[in-house]
C-alpha atoms as an extended CHARMM CRD file, in Angstrom:
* protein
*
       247  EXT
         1         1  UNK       CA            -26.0690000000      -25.4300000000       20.7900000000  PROA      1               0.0000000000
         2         2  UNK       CA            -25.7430000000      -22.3500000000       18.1050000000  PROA      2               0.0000000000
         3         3  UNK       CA            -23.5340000000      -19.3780000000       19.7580000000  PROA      3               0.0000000000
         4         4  UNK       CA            -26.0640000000      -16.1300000000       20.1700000000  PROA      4               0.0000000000
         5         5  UNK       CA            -24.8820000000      -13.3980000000       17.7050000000  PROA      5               0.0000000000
         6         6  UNK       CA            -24.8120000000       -9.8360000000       19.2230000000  PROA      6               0.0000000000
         7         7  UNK       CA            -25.2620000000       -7.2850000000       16.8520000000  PROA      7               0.0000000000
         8         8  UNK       CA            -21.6460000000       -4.8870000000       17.1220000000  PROA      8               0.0000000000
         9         9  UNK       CA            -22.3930000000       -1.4660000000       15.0020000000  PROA      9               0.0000000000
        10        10  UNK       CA            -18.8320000000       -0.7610000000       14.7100000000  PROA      10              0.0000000000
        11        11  UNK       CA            -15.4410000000       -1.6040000000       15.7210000000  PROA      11              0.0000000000
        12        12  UNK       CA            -15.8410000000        0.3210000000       19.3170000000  PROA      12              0.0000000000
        13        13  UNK       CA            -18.5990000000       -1.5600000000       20.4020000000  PROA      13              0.0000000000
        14        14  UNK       CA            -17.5700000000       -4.5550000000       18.9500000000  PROA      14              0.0000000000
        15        15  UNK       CA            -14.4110000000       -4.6010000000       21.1110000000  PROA      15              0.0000000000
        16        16  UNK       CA            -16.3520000000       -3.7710000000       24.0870000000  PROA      16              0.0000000000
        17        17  UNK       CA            -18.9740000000       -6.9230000000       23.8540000000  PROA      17              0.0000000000
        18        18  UNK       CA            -16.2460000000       -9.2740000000       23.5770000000  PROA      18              0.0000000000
        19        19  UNK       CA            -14.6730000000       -8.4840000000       26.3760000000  PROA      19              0.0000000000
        20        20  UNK       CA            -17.4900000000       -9.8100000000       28.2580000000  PROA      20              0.0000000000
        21        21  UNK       CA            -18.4390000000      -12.7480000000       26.0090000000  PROA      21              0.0000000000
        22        22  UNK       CA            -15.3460000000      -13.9370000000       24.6930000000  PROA      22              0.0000000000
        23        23  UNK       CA            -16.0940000000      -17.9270000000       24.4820000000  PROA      23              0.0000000000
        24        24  UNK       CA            -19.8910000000      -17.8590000000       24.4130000000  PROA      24              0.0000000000
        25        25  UNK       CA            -21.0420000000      -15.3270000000       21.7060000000  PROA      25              0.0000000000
        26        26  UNK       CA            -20.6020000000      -14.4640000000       17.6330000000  PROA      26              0.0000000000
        27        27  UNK       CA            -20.3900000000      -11.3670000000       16.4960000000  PROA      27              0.0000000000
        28        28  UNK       CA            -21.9450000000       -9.5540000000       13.7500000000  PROA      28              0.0000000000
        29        29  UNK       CA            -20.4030000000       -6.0310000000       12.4350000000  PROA      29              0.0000000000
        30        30  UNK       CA            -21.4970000000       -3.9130000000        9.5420000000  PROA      30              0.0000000000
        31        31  UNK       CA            -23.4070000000       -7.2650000000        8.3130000000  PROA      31              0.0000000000
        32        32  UNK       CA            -20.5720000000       -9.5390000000        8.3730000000  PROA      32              0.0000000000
        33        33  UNK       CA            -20.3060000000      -12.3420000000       10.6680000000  PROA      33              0.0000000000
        34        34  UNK       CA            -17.1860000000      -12.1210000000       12.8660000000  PROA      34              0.0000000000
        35        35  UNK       CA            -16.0280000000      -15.3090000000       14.7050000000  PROA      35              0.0000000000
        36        36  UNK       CA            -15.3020000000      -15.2110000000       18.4590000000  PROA      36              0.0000000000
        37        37  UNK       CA            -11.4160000000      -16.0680000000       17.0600000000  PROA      37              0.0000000000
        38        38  UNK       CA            -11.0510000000      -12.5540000000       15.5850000000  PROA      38              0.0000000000
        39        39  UNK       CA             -8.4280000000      -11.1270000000       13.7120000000  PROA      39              0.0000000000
        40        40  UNK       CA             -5.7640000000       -9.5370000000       15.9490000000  PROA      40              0.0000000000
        41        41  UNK       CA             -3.6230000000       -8.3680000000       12.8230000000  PROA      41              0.0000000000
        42        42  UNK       CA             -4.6440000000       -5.1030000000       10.7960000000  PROA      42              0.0000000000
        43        43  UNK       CA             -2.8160000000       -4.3800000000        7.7860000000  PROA      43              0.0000000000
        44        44  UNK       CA             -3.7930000000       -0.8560000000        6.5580000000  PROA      44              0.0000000000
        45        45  UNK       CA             -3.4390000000        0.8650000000        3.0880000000  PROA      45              0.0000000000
        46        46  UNK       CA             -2.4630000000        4.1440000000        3.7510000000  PROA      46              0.0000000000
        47        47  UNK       CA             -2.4930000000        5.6010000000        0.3640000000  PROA      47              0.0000000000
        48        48  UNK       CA             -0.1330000000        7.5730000000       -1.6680000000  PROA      48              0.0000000000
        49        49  UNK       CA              0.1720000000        9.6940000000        0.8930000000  PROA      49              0.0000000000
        50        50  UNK       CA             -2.3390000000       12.2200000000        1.8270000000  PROA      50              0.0000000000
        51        51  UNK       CA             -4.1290000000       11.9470000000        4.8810000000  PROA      51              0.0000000000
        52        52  UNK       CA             -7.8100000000       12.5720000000        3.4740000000  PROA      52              0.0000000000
        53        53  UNK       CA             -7.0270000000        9.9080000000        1.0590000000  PROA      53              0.0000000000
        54        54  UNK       CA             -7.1800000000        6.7510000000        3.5300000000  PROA      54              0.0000000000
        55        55  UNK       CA            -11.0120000000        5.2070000000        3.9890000000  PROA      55              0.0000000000
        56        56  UNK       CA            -13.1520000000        5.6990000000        7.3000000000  PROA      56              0.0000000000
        57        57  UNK       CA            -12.2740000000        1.8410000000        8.0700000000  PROA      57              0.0000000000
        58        58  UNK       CA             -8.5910000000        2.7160000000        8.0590000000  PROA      58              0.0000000000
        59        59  UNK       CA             -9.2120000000        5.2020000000       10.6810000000  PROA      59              0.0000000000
        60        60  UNK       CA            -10.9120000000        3.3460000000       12.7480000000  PROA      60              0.0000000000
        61        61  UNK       CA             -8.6230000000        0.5950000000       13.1400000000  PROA      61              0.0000000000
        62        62  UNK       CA             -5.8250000000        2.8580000000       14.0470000000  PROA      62              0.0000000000
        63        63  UNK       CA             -7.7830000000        4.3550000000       16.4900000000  PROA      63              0.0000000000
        64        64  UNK       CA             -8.3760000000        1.4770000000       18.3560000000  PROA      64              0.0000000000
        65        65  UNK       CA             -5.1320000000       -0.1110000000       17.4270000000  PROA      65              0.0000000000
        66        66  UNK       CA             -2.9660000000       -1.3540000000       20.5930000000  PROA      66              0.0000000000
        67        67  UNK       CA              0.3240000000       -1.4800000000       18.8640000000  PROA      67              0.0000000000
        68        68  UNK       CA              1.1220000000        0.2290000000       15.4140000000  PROA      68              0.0000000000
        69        69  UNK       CA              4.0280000000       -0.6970000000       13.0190000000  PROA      69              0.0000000000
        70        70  UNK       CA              5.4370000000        1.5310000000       10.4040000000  PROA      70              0.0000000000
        71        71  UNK       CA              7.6800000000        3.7640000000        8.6510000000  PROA      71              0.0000000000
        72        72  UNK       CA              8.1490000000        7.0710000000       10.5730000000  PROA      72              0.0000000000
        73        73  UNK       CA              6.4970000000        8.6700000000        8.2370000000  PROA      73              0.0000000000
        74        74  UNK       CA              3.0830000000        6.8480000000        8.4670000000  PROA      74              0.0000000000
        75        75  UNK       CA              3.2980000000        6.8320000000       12.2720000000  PROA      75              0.0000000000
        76        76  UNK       CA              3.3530000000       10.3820000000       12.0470000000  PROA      76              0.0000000000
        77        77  UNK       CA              1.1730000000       10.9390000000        9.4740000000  PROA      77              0.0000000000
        78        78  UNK       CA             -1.7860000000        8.8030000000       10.4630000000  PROA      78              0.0000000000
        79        79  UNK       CA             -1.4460000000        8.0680000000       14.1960000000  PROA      79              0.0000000000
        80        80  UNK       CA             -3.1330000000       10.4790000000       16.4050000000  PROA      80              0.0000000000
        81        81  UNK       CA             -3.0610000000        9.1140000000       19.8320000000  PROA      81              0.0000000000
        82        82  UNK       CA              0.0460000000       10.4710000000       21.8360000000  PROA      82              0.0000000000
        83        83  UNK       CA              0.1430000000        7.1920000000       24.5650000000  PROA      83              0.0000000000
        84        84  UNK       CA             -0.1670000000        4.7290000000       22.0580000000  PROA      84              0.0000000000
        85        85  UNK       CA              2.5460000000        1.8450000000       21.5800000000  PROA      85              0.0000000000
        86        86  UNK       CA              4.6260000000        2.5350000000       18.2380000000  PROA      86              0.0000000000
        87        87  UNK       CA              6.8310000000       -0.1320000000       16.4380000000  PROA      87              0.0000000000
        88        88  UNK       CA              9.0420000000        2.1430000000       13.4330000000  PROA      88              0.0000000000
        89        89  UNK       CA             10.4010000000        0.3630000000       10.5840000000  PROA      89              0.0000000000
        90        90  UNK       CA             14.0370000000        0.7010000000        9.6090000000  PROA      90              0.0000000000
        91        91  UNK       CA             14.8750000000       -2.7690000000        8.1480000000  PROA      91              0.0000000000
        92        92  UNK       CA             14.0540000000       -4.4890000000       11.3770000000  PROA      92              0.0000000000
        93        93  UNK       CA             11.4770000000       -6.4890000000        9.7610000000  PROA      93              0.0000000000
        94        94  UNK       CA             12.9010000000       -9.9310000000       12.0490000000  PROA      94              0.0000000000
        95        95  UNK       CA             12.7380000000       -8.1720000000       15.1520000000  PROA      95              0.0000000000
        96        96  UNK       CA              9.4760000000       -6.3760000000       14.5290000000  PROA      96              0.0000000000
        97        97  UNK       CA              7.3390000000      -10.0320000000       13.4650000000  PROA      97              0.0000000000
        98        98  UNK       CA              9.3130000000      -11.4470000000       16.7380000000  PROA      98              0.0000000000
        99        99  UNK       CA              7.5000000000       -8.8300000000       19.0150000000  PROA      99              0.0000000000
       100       100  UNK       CA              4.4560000000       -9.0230000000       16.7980000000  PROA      100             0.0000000000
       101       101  UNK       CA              4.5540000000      -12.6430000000       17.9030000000  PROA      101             0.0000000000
       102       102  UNK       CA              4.6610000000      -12.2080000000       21.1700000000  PROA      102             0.0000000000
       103       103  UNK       CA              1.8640000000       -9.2180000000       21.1760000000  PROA      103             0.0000000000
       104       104  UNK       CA             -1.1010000000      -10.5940000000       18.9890000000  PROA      104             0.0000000000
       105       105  UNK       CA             -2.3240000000      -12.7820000000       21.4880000000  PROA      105             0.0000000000
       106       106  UNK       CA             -3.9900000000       -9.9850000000       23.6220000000  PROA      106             0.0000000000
       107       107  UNK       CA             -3.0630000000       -6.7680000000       22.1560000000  PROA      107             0.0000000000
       108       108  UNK       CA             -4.5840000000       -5.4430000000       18.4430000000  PROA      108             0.0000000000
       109       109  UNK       CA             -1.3620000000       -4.9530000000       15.9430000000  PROA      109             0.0000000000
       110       110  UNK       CA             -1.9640000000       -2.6820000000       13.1230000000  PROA      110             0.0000000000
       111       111  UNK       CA              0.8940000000       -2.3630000000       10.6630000000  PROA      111             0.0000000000
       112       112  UNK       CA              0.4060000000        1.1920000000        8.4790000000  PROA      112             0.0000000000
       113       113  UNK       CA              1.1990000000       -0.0500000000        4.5950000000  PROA      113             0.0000000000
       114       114  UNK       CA              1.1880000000        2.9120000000        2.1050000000  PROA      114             0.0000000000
       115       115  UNK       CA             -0.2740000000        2.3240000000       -1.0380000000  PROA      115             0.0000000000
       116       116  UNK       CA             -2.1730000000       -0.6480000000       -1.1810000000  PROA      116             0.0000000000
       117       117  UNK       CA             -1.6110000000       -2.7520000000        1.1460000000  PROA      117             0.0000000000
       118       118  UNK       CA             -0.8280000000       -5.9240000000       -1.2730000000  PROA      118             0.0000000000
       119       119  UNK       CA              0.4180000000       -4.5350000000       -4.4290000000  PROA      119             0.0000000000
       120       120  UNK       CA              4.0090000000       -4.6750000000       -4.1730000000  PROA      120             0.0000000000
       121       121  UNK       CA              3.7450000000       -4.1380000000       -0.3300000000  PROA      121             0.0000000000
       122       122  UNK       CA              4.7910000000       -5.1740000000        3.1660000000  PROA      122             0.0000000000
       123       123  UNK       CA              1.3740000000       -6.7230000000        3.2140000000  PROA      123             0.0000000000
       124       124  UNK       CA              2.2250000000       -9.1840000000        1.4150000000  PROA      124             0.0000000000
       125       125  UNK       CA              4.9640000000      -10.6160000000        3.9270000000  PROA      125             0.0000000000
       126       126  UNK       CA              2.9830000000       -9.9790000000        7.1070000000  PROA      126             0.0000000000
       127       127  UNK       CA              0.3250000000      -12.2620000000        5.2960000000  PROA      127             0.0000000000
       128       128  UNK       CA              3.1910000000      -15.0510000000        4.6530000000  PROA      128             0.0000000000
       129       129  UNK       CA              4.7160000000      -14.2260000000        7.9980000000  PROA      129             0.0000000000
       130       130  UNK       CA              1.3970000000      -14.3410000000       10.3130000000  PROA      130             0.0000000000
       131       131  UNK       CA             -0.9970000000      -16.1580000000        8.0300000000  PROA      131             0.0000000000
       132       132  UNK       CA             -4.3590000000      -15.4000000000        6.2830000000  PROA      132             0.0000000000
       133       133  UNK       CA             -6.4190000000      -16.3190000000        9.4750000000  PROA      133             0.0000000000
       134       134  UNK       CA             -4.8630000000      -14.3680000000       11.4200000000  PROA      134             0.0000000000
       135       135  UNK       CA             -5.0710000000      -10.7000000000        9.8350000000  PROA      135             0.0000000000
       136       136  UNK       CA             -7.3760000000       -8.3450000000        8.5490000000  PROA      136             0.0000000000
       137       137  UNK       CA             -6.4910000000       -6.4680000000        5.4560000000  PROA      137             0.0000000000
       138       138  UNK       CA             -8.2640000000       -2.9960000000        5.0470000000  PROA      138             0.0000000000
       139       139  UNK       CA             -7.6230000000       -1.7110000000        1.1640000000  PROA      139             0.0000000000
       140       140  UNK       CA             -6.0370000000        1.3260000000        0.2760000000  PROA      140             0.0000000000
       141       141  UNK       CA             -5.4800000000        3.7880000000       -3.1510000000  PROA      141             0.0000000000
       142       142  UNK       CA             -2.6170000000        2.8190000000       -4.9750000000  PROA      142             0.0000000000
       143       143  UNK       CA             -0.2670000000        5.7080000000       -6.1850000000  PROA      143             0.0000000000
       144       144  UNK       CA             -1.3210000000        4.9980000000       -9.6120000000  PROA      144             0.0000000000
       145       145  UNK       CA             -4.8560000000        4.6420000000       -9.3730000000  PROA      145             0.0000000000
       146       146  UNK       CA             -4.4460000000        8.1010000000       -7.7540000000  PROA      146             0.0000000000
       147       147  UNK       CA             -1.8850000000        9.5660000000      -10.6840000000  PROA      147             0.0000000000
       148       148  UNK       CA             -4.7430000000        8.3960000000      -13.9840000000  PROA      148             0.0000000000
       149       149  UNK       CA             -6.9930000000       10.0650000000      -11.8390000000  PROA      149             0.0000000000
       150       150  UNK       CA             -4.8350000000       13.2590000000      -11.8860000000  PROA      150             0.0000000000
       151       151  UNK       CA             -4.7360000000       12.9680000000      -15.7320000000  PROA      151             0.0000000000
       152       152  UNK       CA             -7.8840000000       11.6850000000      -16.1650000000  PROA      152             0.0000000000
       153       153  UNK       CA             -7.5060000000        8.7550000000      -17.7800000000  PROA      153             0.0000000000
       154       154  UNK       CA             -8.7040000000        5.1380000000      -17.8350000000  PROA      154             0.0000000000
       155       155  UNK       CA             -5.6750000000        2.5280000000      -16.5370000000  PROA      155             0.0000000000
       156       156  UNK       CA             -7.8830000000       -0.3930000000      -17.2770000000  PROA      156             0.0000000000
       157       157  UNK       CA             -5.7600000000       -1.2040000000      -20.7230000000  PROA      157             0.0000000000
       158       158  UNK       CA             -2.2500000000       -0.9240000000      -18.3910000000  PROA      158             0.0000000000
       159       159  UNK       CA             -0.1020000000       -3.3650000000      -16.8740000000  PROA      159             0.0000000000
       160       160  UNK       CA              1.7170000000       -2.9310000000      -14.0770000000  PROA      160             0.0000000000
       161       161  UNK       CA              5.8450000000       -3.5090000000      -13.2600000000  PROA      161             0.0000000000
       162       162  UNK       CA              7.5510000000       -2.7670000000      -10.1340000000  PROA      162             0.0000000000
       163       163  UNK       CA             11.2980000000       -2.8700000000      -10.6980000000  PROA      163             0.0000000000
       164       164  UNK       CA             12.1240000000       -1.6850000000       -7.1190000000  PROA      164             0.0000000000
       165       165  UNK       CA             15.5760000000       -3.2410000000       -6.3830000000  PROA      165             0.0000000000
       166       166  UNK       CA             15.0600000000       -5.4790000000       -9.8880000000  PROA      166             0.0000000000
       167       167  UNK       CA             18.5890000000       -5.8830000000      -10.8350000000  PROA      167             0.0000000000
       168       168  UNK       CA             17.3940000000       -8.3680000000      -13.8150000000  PROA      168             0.0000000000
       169       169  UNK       CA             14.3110000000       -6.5230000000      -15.3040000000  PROA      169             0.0000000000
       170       170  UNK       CA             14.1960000000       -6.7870000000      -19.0630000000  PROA      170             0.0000000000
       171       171  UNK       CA             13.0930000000       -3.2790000000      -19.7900000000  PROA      171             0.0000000000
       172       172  UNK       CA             13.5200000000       -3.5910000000      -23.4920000000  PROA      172             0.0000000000
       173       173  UNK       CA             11.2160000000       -6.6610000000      -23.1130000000  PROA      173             0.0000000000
       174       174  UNK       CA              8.4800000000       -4.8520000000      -21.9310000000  PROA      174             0.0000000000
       175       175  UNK       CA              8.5230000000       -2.1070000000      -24.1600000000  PROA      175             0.0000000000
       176       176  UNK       CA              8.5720000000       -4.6910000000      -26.9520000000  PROA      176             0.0000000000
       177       177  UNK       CA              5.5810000000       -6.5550000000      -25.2310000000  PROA      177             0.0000000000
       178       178  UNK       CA              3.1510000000       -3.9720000000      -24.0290000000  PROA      178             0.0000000000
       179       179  UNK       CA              1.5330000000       -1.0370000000      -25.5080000000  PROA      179             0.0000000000
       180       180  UNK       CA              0.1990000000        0.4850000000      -22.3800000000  PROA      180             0.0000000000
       181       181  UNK       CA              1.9760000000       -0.1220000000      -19.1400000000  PROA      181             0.0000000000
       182       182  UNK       CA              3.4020000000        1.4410000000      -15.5270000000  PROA      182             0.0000000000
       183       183  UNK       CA              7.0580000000        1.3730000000      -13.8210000000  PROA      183             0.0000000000
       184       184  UNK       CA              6.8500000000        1.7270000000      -10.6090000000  PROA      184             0.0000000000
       185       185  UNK       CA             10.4930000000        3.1970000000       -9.9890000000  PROA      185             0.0000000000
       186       186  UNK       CA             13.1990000000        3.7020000000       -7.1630000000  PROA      186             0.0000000000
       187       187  UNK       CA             15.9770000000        5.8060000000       -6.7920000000  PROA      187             0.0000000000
       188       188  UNK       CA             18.4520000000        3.0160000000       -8.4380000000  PROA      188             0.0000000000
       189       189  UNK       CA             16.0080000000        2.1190000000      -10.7780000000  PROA      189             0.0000000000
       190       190  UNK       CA             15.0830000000        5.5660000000      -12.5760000000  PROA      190             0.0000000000
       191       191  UNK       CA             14.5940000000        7.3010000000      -15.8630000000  PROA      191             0.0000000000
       192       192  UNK       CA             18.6880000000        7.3180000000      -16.2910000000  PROA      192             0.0000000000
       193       193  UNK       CA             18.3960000000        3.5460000000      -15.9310000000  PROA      193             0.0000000000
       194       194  UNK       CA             15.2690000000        2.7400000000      -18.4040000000  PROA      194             0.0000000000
       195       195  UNK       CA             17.0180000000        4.9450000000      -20.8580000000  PROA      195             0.0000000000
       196       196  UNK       CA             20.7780000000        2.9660000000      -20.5610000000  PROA      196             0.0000000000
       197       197  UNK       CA             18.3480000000       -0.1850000000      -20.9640000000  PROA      197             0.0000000000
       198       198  UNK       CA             16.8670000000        0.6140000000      -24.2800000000  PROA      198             0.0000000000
       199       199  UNK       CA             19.7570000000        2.1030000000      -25.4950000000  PROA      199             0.0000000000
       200       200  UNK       CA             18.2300000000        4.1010000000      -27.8350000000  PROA      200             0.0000000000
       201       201  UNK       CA             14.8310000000        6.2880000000      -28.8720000000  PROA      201             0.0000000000
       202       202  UNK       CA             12.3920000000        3.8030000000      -29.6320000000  PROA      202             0.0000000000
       203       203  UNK       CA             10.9010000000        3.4240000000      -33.3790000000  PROA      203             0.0000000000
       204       204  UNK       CA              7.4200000000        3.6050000000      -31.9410000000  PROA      204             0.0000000000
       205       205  UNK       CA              6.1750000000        6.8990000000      -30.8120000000  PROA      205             0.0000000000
       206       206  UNK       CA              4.9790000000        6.8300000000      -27.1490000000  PROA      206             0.0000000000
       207       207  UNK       CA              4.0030000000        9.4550000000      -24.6130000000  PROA      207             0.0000000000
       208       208  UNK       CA              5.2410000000        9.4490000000      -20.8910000000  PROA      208             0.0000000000
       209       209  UNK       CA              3.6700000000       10.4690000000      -18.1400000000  PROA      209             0.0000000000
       210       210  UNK       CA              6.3300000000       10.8400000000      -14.7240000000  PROA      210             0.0000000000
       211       211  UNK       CA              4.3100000000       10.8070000000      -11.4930000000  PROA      211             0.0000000000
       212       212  UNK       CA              6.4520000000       11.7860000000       -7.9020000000  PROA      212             0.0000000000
       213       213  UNK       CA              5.1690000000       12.4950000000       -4.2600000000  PROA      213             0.0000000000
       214       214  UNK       CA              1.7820000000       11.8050000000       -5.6270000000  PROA      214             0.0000000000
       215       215  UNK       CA             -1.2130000000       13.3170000000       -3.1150000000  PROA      215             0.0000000000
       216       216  UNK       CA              1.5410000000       15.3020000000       -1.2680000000  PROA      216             0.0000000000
       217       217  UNK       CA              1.7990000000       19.3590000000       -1.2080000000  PROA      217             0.0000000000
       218       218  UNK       CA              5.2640000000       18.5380000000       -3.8570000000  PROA      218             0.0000000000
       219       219  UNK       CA              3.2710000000       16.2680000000       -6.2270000000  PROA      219             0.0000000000
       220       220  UNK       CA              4.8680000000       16.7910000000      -10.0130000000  PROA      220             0.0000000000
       221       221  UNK       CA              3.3030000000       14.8740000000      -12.9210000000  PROA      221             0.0000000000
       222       222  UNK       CA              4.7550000000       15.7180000000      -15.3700000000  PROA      222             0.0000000000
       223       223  UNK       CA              4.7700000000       14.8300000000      -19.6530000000  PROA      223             0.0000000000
       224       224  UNK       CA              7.9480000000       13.9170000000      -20.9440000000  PROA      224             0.0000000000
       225       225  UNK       CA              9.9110000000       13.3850000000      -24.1360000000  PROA      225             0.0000000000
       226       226  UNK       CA             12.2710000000       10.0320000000      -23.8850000000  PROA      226             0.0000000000
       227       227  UNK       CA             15.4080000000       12.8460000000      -24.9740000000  PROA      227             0.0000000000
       228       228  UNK       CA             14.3230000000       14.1370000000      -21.2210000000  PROA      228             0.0000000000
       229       229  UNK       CA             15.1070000000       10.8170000000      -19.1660000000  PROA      229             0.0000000000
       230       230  UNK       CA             19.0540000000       12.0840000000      -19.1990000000  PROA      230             0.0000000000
       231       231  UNK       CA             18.4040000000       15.0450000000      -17.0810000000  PROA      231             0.0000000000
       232       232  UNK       CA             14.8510000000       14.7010000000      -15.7950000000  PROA      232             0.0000000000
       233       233  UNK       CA             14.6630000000       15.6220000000      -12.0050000000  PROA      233             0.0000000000
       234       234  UNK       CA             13.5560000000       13.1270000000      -10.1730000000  PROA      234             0.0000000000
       235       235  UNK       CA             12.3380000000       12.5050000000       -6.6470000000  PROA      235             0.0000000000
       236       236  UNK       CA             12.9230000000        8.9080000000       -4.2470000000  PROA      236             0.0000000000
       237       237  UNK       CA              9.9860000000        7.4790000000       -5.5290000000  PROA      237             0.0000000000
       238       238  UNK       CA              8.0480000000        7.8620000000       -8.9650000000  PROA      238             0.0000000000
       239       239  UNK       CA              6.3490000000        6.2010000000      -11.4890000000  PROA      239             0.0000000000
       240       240  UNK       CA              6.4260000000        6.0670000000      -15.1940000000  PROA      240             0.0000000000
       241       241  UNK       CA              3.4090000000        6.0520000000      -17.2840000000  PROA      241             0.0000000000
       242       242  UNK       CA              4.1130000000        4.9980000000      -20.8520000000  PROA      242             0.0000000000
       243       243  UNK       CA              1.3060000000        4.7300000000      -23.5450000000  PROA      243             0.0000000000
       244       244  UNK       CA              2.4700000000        3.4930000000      -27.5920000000  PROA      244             0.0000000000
       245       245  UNK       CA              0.8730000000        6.2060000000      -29.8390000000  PROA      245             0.0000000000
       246       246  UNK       CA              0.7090000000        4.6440000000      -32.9870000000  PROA      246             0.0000000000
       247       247  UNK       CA             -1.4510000000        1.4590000000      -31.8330000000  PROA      247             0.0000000000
């Protein structure tokens, strides 16, 4: 015999009919039809950073998140409920999945991703960790979908490179191979360092765009010459827009 489907309007009321219907009902929320083996995993794009910036969804599965995992700086940007259970991030990552593993069976985990939460992102382990069945992954604005929006232009042409921690990126390779393209940068892997790679001004004339704290009250984006990578000032995290001019 079929399972009856109760109709959940959103994630509050959803919760509260499956408390009493656990093993004898589906569910369906915002038209979707939700198994009575829900997710018990939320990973959440925060966004580049500011807090009107993350989606209505977001914010309503950290409000009725039981645990929540992340970087100081997300818990104390996006969490508003004083009682609730915290999990911070400091390169614990072992410890934190082992608790996860013992909380997801009756408690909802949300983990706080900024960004997107699988572009480059912890997302992407939780998902390998915890598996596709078990989690929920809510989208968020990437920090360069946010920065072309800030110079109004189309990234649709662009591809996208994260050297974070890349010790064997071939910068002069991509320069070579794409006319249109984004670094995403760390404090190791900078201007200074893209500069030492190339080793000298390119022949082809390009523009730069540098992006830092993107969304936040100290966002700079800024357009620079290649003779400014030497002494550009740069912040923990930025990104490098770089277009060829003379395609």
């Amino acid at each position: 015999m079929d399972k009856p489907l109760i109709l959940a309007t959103n994630l509050h009321e959803y919760s509260r009919i499956k408390k009493i219907s656990v093993n004898s009902c589906s569910f369906v929320a915002k038209g979707f039809i939700i198994s009575y083996m829900d997710k018990r995993i939320f990973i959440v794009g925060c966004g580049p950073g500011a807090k009107d910036l993350i989606t209505m969804r977001s914010n309503r599965a950290i409000e009725e998140a039981d645990v929540i995992i992340g970087s100081r700086r997300l818990i104390a940007d996006f969490v508003r409920k004083r009682d609730i259970r915290t999990l911070v991030l400091e390169n614990n990552y072992q410890k934190v999945f082992e608790d996860v593993d013992r909380l997801k069976g009756d408690k909802r985990v949300v983990f706080l991703v900024s960004g997107d939460p699988l572009f480059h992102s912890l997302g992407e382990r939780v998902i390998e960790r915890f598996g596709r069945e078990s989690c929920e992954v809510i989208p968020g604005v990437s920090s360069f979908q946010y920065a072309f929006c800030q110079i109004k232009e189309s990234w649709k042409d662009y591809r996208v490179f994260s050297i974070h921690g890349d010790k064997d990126v071939d910068i002069g390779k991509i320069f070579k191979e794409n006319d249109r393209f984004i670094l995403l940068l760390d404090p190791g892997h900078n201007l200074k360092f893209i500069k030492r790679q190339i080793g000298a001004i390119p022949k082809c004339k390009y523009r730069f765009y540098v992006a830092s704290n993107l969304s936040m009250l100290t966002e700079k984006i800024s357009n620079i010459s290649f003779a400014d990578f030497d002494n550009f000032p740069e912040e923990s995290l930025s990104l490098l827009i770089v277009r060829r001019e003379d395609e």
